[in-house]
N, C-alpha and C positions, 0 to 999 in steps of 0.2 A: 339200847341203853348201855354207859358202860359200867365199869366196872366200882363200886360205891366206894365212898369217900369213907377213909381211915381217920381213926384220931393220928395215929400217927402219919400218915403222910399229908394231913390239913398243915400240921405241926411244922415237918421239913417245909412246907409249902413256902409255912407263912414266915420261917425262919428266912428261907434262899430271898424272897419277895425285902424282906425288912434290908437286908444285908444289899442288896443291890440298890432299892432307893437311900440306902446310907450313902451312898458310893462306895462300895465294897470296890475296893482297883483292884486290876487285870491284873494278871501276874505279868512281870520285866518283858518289855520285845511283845506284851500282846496291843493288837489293837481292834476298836469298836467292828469294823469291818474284815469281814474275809475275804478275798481272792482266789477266783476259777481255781488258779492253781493251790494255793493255799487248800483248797477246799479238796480238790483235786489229792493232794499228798495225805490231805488227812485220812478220805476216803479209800486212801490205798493203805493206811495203816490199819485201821478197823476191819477191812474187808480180808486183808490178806491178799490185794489182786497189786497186780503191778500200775503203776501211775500211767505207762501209756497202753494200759489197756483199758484204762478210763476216759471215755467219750468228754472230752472238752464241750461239748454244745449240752449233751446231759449232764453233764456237772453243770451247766450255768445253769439247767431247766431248774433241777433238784436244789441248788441253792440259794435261785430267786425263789422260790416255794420256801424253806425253811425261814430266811429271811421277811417274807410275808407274815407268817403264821409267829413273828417276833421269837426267833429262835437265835438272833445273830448272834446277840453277848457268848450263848453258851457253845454255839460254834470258835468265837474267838476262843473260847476259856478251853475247849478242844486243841483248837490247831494251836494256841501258844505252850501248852504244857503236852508233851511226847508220853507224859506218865499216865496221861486219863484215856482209860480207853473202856469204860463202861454208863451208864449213865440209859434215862431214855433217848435222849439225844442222839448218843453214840448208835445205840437200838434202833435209833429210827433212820437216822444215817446206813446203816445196811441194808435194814428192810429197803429203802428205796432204791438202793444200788440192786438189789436183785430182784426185786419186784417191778422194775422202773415207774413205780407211781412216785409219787408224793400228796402230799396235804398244802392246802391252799385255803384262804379264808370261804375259799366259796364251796370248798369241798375237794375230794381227792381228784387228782387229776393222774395223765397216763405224761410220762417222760417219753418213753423209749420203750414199748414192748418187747422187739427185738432187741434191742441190745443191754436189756437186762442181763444182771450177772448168771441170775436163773438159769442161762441155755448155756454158761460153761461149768456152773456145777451139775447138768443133767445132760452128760455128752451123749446118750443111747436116744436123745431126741431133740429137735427142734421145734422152733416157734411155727404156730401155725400159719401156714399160707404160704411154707419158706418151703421151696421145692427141694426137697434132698436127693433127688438124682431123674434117671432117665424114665418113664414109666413102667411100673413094677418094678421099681429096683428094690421093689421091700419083701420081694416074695422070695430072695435068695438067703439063705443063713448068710451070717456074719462071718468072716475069715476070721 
């Protein structure tokens, strides 16, 4: 079960909902749709990671998933303004870069377990099943 519905976030809910079926427009240079890269440059903003240390085939996984679950406008409204950089969106946007799951209408799915962000901010370990050296190489201290 999640978490119970506020008066105040019914409130913002049903404000962001009224304003977009007005046709609330995009801010200048955005559009309805985002791009691998697009998505790509965003995720390297939020994240702090470098753009080509972001998986091209995991980004398309993660942002057909977002776009699914009707997330796209607020992805544009993301990558067209460089100021916004908090939000659930944005939230959920990293969670999946380091978790490599996402959300999907059918439920959560797995992008990329390795190459989750996860295993470069936890350099003293790896993903499991990923050989880290010769046999026993864990029995020696660390230099």
């Amino acid at each position: 079960m999640g978490p119970p519905i506020t008066r105040r976030s019914l409130v913002i809910g049903g404000v962001s909902v009224a304003a977009l079926a007005a046709g609330f427009p995009l801010p200048a240079g955005a559009q309805e749709t985002v791009t691998v890269d697009q998505f790509r440059a965003l995720s390297a903003r939020l994240t702090g990671a470098m753009v080509s240390d972001l998986d091209a085939s995991l980004a398309g996984k993660l942002l057909d998933g977002f776009v699914s679950i009707g997330r796209g406008p607020a992805l544009a409204l993301l990558a067209a303004d460089s100021r916004l950089s908090t939000g659930p969106v944005a939230d959920d946007i990293v969670a999946a870069w380091y978790s490599g799951t996402y959300a999907t209408p059918a439920g959560p799915a797995v992008a990329g377990f390795t190459d989750a962000l996860l295993w470069n901010a936890l350099d003293f370990t790896k993903p499991p099943g990923e050989c880290g050296g010769e046999t026993g190489y864990w029995a020696a201290p660390p230099s």
